[in-house]
C-alpha positions in Angstrom: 17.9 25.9 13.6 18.5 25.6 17.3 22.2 24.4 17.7 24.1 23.1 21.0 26.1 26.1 21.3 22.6 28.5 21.6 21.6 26.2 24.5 24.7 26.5 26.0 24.8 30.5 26.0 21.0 30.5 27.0 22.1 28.5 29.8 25.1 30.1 30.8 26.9 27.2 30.7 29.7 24.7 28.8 28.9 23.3 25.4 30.5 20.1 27.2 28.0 20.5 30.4 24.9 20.5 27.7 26.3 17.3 25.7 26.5 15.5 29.1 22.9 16.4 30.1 22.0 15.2 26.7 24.1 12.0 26.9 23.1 11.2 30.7 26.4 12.3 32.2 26.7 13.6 35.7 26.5 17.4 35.9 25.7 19.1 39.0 22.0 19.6 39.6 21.9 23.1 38.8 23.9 22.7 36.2 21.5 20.0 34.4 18.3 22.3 35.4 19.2 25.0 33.1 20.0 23.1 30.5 17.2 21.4 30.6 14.9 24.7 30.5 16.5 26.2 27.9 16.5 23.0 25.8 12.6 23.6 26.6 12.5 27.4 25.9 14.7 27.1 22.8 12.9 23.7 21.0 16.2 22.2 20.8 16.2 18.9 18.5 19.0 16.3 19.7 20.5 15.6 16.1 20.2 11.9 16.1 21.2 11.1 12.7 24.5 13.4 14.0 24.8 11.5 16.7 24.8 8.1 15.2 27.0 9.2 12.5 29.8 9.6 15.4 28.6 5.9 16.7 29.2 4.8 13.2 25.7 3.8 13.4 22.3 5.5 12.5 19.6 3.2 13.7 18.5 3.1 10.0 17.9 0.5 7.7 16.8 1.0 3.9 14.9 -1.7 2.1 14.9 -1.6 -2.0 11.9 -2.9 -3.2 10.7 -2.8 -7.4 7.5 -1.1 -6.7 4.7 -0.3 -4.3 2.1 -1.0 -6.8 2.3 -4.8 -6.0 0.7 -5.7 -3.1 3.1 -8.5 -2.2 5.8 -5.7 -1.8 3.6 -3.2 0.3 3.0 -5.8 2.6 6.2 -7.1 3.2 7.6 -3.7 3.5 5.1 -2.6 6.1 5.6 -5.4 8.6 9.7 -4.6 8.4 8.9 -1.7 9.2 6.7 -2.2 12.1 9.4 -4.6 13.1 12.0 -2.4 12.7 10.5 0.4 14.9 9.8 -2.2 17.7 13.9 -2.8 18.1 14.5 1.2 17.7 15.0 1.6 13.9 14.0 3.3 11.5 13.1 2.6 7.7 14.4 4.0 4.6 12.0 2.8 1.6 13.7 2.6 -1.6 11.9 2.0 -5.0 14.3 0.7 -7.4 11.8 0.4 -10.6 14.2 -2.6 -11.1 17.0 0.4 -12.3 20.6 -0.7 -11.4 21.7 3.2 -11.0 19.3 3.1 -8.5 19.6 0.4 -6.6 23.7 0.9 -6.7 23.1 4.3 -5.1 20.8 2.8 -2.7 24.1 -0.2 -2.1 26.6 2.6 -1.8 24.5 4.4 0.8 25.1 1.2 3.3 28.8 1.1 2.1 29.0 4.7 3.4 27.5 4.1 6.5 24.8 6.4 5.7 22.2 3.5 6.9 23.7 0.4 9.2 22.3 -1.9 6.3 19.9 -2.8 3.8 17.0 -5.9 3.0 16.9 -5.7 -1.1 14.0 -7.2 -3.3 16.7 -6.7 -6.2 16.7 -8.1 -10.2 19.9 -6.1 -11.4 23.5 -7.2 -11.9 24.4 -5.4 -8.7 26.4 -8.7 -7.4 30.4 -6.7 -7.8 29.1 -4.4 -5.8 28.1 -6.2 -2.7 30.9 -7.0 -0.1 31.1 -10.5 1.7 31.0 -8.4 5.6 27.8 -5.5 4.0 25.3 -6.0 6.4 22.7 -6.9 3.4 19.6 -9.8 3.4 18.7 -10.2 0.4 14.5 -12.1 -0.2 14.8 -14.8 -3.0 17.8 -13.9 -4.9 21.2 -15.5 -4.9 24.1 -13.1 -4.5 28.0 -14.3 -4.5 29.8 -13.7 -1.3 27.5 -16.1 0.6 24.9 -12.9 0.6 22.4 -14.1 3.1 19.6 -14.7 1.2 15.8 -15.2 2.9 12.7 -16.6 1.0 9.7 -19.0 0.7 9.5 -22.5 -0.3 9.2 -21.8 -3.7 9.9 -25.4 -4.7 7.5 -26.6 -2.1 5.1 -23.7 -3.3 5.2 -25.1 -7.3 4.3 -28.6 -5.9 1.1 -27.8 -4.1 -0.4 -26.2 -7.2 0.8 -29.0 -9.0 -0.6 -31.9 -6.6 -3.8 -29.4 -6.5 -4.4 -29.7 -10.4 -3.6 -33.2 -10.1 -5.6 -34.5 -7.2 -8.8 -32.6 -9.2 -8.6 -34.1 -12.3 -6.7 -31.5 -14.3 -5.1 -33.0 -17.6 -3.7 -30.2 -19.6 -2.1 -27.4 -17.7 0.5 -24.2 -17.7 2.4 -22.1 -15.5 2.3 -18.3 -16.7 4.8 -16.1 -15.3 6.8 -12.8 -15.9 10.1 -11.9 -13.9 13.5 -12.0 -13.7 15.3 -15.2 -14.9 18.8 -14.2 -12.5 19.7 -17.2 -10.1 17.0 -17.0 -7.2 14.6 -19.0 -5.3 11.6 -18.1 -7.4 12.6 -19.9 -10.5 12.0 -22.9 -8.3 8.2 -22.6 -8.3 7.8 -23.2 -11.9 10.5 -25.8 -12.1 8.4 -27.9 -9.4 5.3 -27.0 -10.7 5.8 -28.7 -14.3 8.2 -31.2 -12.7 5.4 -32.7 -10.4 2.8 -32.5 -13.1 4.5 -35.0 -15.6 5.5 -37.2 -12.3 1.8 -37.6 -12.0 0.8 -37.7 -15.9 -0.3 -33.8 -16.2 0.9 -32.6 -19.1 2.2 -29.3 -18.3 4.0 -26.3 -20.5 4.7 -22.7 -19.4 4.9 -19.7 -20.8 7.4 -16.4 -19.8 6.3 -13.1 -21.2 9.5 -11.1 -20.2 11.5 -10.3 -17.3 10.0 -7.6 -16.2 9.4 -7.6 -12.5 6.2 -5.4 -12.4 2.9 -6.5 -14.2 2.9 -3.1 -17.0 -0.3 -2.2 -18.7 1.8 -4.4 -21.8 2.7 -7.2 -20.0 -1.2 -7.6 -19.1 -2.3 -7.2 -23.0 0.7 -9.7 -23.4 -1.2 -11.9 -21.3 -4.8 -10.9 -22.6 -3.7 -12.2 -26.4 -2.5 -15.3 -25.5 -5.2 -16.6 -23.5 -7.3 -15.4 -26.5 -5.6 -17.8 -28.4 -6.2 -20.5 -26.5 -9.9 -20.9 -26.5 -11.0 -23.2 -29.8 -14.7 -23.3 -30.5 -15.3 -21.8 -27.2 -13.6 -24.2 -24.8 -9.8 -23.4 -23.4 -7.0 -25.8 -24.4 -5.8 -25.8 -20.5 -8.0 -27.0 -17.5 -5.4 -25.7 -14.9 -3.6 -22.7 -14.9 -1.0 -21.7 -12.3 0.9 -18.3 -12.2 4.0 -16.6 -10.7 1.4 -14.4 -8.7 -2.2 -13.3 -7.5 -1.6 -10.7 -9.8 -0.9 -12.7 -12.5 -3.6 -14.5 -11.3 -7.0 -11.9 -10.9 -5.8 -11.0 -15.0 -6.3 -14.6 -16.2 -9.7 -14.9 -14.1 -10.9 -11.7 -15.1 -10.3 -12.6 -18.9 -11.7 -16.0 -18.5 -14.6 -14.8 -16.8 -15.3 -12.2 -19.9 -14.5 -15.1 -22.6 -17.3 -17.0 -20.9 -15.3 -19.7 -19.4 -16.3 -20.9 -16.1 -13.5 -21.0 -13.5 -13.1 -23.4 -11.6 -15.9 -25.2 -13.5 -13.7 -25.4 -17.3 -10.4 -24.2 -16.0 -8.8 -23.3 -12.2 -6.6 -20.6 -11.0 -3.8 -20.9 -8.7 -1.9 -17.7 -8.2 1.1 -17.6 -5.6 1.7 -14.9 -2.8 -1.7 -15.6 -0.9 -2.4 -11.8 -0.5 -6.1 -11.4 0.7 -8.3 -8.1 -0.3 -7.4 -5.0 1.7 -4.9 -7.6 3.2 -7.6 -8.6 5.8 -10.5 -9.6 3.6 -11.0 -13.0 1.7 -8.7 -14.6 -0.8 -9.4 -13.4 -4.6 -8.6 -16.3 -6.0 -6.3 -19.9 -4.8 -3.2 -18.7 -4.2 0.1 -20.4 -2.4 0.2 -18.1 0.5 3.9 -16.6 1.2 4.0 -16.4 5.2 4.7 -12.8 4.6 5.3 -11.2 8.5 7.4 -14.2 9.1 9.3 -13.2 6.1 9.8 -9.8 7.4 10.7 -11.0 10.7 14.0 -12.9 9.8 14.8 -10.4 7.4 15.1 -7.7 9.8 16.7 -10.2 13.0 19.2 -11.5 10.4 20.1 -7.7 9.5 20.5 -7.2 13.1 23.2 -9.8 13.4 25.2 -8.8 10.9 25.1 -5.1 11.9 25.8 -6.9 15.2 28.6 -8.7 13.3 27.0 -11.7 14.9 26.3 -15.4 13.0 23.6 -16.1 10.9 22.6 -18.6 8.6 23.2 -17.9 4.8 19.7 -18.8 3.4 16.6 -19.3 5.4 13.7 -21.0 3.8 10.0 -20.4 5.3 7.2 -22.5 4.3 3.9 -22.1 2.5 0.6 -23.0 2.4 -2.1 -23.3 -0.3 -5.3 -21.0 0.1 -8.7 -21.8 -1.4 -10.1 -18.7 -3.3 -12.5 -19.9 -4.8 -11.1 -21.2 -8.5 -10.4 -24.2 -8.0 -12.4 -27.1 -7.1 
């Protein structure tokens, strides 16, 4: 590897001369020319990472994310990205498989000013770790510390469905959902949901298969089984069924759909992120759409403020929006 102190000799000149040229600095015109050659001739690579390491800053921000796998997640991590590299950072993309180690080595890398800070899509007990002054944005989940926290309106989110179902004549319905149960703003969504169906006489259950954050192979099968179960003599003991994703959600309509019960005609689907297919095509099914690029946004100006040891506001809420997708009426 081409190092300051080859340019230097090529050059015939100070290693100080050749880290003005490279920082701007006045250097007599001469000087800066054959620097400048020989940082051609050579293939010299300034060492920014060095560089910002003597700033105490690297122009690099890690996000933590469960998986990949879920669309929700690769979307939201590819517009902080793109808004990242608009303001001159880069992105560091960190899948925690919802493993504590991980996500705790991911933490210390920010605490060692390895990357200026972090956004976290996090479900472990991780909350000792995490300093009130860590330049860290966390999306839906409650930290101590004050831990700025950004996020949807989940509770608004659980409503719509609800005064969906409602408004179309739904009288038995359930919220299906897998996930972590740590404080955060997604618990809201189910809260609301079955809260607003009994305020408007809907009688409404749910059902939790686990806290796992990704949708396994197992988790599906969990799912498969107990909608199984719930079809007597061929009809479905629920006419409205509302779940903690569109994930969630294409399972339920593609076992419905192979039972031989007509959605939205016998029961209706509303999933929640409002993820489309390909992310530019239609909506799979109803969905409560997340307003995912505006998410991704205020995660990354809010991360810039703290690095900036700037004000913020602690949690931010962004609203949502139902999307028809065609299963529900």
């Amino acid at each position: 590897m081409v190092t300051i102190k080859d340019v230097a000799a090529d050059a015939g000149v100070s290693v100080g001369t050749v880290s003005k040229v490279l920082n701007n600095m006045y250097v007599k015109a001469d000087n800066r020319r054959r620097v400048e050659e020989s940082i051609h001739k050579l293939g010299y690579q300034v060492n920014t990472y060095a560089r910002g390491l003597k700033a105490q800053q690297t122009f690099t921000v890690a996000i933590i994310v469960p998986d990949l796998i879920n669309p929700f997640f690769a979307l939201l991590v590819n517009y902080v990205e793109q808004v990242l590299a608009a303001v001159g950072y880069k992105l560091l993309v960190c899948n925690s498989h919802c493993n504590a180690d991980r996500e705790l080595a991911y933490i210390n890398m920010a605490k060692q000013n390895k990357v200026d800070g972090l956004i976290a899509v996090t479900y472990s007990n991780t909350d000792e770790y995490l300093e009130a002054d860590m330049p860290f944005v966390s999306i839906d989940r409650h930290f101590k510390h004050q831990i700025c926290c950004v996020s949807s309106d989940n509770e608004m989110g659980g409503r719509l469905a609800a005064e969906k179902f409602i408004s179309t004549g739904c009288r038995n319905v359930i919220y299906i959902r897998n996930g972590s149960n740590l404080e955060g703003e997604t618990l809201k969504r189910g809260k609301a949901f079955v809260d607003t169906c009994m305020q408007g006489g809907v009688e409404a259950t749910r059902m939790d298969f686990g806290e796992e954050t990704t949708l396994s192979k197992q988790q599906m099968n969990k799912i498969i089984s107990f909608l199984e179960q719930c079809v007597k003599n061929g009809s479905m003991m629920y006419d409205g069924i509302f779940t903690s994703s569109d994930v969630h959600a294409i399972v339920v309509l593609k076992q419905l759909t192979e039972m031989g019960i007509r959605v939205p005609g016998d029961v209706q689907i509303i999933g929640y992120d409002g993820m489309r297919i390909l992310n530019v095509g239609d909506y799979p099914v109803s969905s409560i759409a997340q307003p995912v690029k505006e998410m991704a946004v205020t995660c990354v100006d809010t991360l810039i403020k703290l690095i900036e040891k700037k004000p913020v506001e602690r949690r931010i809420i962004l609203p949502v929006t139902f999307v028809e997708g065609g299963t529900t009426r």
